[in-house]
PyMOL Python script that loads the backbone (N, CA, C, O; Angstrom):
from pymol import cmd

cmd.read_pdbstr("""\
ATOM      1  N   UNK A   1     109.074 104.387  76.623  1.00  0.00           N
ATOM      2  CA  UNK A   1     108.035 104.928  77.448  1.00  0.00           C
ATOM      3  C   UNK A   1     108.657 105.359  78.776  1.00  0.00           C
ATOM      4  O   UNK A   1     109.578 104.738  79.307  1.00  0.00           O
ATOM      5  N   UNK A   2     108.090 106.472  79.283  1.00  0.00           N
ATOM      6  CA  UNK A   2     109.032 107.472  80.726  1.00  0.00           C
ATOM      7  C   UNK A   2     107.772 107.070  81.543  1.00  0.00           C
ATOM      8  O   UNK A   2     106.574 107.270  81.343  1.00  0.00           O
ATOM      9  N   UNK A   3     108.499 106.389  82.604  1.00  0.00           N
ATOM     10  CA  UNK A   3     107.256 106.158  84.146  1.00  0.00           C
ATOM     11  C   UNK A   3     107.144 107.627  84.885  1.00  0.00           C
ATOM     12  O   UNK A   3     107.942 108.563  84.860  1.00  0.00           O
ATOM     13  N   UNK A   4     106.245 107.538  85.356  1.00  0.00           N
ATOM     14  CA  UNK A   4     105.822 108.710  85.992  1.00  0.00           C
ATOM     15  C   UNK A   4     106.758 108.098  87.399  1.00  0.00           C
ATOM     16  O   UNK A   4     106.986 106.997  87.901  1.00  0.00           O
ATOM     17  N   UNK A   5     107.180 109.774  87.709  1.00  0.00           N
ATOM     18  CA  UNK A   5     107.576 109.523  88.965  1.00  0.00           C
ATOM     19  C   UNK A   5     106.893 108.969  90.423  1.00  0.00           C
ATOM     20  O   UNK A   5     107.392 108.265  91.301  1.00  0.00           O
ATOM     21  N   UNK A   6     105.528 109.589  90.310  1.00  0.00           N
ATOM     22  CA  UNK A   6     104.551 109.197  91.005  1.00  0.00           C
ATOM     23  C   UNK A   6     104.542 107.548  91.513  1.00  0.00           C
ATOM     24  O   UNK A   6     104.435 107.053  92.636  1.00  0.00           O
ATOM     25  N   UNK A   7     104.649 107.147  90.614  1.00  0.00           N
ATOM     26  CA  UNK A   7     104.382 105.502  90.778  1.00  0.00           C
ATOM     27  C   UNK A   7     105.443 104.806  91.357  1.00  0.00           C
ATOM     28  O   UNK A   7     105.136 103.790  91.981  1.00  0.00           O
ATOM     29  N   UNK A   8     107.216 105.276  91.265  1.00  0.00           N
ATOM     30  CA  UNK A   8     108.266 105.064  92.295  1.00  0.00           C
ATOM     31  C   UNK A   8     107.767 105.450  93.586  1.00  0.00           C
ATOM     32  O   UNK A   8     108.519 104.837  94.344  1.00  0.00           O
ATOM     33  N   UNK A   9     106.785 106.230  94.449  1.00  0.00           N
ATOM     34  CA  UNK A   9     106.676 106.487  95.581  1.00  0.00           C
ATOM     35  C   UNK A   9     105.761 105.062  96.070  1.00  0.00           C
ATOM     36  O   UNK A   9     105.947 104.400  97.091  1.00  0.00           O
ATOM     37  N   UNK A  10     104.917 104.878  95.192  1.00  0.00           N
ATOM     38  CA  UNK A  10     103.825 103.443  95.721  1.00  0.00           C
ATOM     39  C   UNK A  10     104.847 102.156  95.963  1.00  0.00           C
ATOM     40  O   UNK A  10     105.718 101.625  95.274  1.00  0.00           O
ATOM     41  N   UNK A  11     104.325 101.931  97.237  1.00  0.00           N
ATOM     42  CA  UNK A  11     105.097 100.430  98.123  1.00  0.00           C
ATOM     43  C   UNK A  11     104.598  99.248  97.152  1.00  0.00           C
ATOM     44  O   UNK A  11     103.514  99.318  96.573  1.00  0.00           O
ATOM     45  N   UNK A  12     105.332  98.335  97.043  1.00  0.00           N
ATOM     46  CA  UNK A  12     105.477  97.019  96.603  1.00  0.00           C
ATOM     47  C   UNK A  12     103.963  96.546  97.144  1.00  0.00           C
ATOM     48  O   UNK A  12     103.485  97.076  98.147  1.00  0.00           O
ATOM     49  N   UNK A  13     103.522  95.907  96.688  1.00  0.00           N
ATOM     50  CA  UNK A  13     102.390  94.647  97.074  1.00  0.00           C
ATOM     51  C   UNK A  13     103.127  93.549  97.541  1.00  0.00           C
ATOM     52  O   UNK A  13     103.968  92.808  97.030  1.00  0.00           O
ATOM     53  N   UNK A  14     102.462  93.655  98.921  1.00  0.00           N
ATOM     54  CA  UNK A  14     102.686  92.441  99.896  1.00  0.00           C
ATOM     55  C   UNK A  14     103.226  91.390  99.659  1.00  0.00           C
ATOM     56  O   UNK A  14     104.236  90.803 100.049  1.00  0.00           O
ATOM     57  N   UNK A  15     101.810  91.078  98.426  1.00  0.00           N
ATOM     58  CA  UNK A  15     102.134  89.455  98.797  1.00  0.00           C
ATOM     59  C   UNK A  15     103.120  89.603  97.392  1.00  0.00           C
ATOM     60  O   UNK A  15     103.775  88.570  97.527  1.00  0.00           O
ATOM     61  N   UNK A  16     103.487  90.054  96.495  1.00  0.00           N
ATOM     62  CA  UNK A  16     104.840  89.950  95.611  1.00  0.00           C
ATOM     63  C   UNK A  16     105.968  90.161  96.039  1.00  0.00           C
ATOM     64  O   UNK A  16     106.956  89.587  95.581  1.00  0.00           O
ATOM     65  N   UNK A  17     106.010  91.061  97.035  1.00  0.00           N
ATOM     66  CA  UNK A  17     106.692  90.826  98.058  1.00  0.00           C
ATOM     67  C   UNK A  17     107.396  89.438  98.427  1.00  0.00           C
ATOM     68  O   UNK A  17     108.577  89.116  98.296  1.00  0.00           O
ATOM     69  N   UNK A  18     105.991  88.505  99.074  1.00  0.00           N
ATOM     70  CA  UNK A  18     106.395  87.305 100.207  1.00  0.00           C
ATOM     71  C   UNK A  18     106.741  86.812  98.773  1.00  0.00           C
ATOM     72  O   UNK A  18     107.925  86.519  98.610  1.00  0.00           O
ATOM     73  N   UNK A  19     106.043  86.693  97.876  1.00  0.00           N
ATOM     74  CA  UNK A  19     106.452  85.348  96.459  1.00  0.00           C
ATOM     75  C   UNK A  19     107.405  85.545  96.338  1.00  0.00           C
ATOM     76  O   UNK A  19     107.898  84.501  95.912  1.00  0.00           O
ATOM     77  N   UNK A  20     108.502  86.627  96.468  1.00  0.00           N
ATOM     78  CA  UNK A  20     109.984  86.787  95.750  1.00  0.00           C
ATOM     79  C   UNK A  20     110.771  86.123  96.924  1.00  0.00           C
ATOM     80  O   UNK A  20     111.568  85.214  96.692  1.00  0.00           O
ATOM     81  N   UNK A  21     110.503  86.661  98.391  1.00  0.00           N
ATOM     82  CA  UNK A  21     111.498  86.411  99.290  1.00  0.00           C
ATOM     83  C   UNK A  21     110.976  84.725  99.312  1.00  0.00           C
ATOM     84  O   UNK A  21     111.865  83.995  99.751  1.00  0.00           O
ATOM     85  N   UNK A  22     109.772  84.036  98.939  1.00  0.00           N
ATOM     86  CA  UNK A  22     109.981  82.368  98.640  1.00  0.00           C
ATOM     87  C   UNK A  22     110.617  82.284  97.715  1.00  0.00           C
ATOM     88  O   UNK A  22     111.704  81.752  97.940  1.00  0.00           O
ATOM     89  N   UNK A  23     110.383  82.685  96.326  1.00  0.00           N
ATOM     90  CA  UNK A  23     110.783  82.237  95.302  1.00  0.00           C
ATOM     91  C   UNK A  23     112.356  82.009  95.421  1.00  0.00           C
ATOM     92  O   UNK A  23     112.964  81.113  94.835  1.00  0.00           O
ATOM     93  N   UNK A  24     113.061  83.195  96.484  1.00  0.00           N
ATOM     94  CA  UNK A  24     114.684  82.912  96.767  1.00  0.00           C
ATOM     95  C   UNK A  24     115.077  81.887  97.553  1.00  0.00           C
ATOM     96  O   UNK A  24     116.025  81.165  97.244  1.00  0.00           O
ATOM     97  N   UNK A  25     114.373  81.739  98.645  1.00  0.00           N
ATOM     98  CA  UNK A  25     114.408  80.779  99.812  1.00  0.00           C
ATOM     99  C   UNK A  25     114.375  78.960  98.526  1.00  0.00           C
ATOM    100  O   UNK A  25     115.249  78.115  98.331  1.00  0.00           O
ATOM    101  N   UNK A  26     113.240  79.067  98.086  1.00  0.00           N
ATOM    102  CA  UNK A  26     113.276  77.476  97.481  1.00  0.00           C
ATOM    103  C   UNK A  26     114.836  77.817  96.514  1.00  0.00           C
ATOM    104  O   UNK A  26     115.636  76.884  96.587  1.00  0.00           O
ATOM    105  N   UNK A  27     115.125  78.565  95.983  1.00  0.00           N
ATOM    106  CA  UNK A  27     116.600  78.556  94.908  1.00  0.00           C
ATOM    107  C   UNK A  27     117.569  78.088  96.016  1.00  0.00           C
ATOM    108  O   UNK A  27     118.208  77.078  95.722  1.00  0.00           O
ATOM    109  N   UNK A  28     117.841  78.709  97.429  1.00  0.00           N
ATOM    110  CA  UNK A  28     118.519  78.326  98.153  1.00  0.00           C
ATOM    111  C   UNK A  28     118.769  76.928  98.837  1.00  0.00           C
ATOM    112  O   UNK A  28     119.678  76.514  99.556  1.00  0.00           O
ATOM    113  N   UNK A  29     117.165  76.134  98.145  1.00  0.00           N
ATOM    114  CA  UNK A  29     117.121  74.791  98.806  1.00  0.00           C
ATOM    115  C   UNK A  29     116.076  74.790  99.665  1.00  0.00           C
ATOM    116  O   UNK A  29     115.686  73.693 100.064  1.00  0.00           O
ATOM    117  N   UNK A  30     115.493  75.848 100.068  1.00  0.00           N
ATOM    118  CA  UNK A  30     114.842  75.428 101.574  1.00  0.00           C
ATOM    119  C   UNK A  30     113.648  74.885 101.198  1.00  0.00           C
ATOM    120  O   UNK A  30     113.263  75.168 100.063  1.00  0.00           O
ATOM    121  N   UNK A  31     112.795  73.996 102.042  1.00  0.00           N
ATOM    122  CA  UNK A  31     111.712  72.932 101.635  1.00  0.00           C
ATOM    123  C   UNK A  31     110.547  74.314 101.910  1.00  0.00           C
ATOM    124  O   UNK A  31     110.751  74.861 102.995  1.00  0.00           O
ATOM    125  N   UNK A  32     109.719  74.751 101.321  1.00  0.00           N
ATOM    126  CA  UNK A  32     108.557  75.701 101.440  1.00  0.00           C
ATOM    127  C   UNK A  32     107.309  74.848 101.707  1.00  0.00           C
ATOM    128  O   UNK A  32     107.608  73.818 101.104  1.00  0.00           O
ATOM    129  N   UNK A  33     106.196  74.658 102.195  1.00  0.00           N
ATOM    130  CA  UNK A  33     105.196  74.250 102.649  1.00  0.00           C
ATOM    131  C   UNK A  33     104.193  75.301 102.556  1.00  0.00           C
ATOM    132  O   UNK A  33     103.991  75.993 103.554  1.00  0.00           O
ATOM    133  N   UNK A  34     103.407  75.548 101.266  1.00  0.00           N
ATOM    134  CA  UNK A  34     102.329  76.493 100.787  1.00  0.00           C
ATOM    135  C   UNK A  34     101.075  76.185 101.499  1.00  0.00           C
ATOM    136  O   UNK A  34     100.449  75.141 101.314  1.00  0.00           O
ATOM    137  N   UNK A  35     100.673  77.245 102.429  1.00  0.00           N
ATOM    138  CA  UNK A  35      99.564  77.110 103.131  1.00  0.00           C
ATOM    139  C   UNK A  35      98.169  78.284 102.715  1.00  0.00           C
ATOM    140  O   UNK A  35      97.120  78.553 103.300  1.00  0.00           O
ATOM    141  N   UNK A  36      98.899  78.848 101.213  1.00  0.00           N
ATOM    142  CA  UNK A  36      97.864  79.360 101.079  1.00  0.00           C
ATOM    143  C   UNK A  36      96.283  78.987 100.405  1.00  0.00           C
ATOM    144  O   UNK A  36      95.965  77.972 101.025  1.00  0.00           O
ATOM    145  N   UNK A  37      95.662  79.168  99.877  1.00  0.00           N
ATOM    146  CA  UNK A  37      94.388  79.187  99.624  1.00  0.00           C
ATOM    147  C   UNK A  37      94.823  77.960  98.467  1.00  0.00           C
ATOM    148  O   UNK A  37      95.606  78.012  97.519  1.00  0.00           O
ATOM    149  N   UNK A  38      93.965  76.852  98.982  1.00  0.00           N
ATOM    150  CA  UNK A  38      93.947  75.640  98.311  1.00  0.00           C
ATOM    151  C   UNK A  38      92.794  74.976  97.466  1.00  0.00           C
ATOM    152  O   UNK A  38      91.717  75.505  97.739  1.00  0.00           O
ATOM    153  N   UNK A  39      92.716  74.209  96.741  1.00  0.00           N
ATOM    154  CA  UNK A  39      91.391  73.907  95.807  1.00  0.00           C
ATOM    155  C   UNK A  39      90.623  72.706  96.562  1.00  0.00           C
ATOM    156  O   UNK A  39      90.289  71.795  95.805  1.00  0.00           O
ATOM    157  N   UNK A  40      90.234  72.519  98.118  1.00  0.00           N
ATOM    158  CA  UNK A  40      90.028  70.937  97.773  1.00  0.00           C
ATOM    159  C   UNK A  40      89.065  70.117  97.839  1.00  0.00           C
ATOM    160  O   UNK A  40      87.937  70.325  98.287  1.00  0.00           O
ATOM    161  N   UNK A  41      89.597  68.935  97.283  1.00  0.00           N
ATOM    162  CA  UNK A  41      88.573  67.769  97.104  1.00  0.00           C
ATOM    163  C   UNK A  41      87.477  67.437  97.857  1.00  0.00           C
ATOM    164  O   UNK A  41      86.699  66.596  97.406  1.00  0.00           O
ATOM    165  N   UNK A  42      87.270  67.959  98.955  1.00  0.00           N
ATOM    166  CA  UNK A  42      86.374  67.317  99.722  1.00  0.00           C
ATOM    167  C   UNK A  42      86.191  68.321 100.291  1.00  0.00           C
ATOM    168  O   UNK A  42      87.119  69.130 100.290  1.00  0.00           O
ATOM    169  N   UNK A  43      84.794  68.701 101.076  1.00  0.00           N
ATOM    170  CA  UNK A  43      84.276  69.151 102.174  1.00  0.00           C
ATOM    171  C   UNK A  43      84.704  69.429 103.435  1.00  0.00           C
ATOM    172  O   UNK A  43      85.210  68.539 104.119  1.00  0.00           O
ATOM    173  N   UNK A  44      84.572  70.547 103.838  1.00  0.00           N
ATOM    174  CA  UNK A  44      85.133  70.778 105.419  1.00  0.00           C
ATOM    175  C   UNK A  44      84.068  69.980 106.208  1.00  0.00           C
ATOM    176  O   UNK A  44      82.880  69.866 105.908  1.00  0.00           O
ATOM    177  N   UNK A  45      84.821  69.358 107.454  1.00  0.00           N
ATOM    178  CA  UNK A  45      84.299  68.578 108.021  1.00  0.00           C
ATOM    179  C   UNK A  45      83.657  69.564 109.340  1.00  0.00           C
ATOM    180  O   UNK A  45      84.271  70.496 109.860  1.00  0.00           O
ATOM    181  N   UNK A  46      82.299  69.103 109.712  1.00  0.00           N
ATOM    182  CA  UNK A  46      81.548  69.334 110.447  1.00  0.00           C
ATOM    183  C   UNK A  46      82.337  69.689 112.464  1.00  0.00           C
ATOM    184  O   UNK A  46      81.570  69.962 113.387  1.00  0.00           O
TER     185      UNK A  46
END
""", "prot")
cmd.dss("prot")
cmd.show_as("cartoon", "prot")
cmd.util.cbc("prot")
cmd.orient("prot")
């Protein structure tokens, strides 16, 4: 299957972007601390 050229001009998505440049950083060792959108248990407090 031949990609349209068209679709080499469209920029990367952001955030696949940030996931790759983490995904290298943790291979390198570095401790990552995920602050994105979390599931949690309890209620925001008042």
């Amino acid at each position: 299957m031949k990609i349209a050229q068209r679709i080499e001009t469209i920029p990367p998505y952001l955030f696949a972007e940030i996931d790759k440049k983490k995904e290298e950083a943790v291979k390198r060792g570095v401790d990552i601390i995920n602050l994105g959108i979390g599931d949690p248990d309890q209620p925001t407090p008042d």
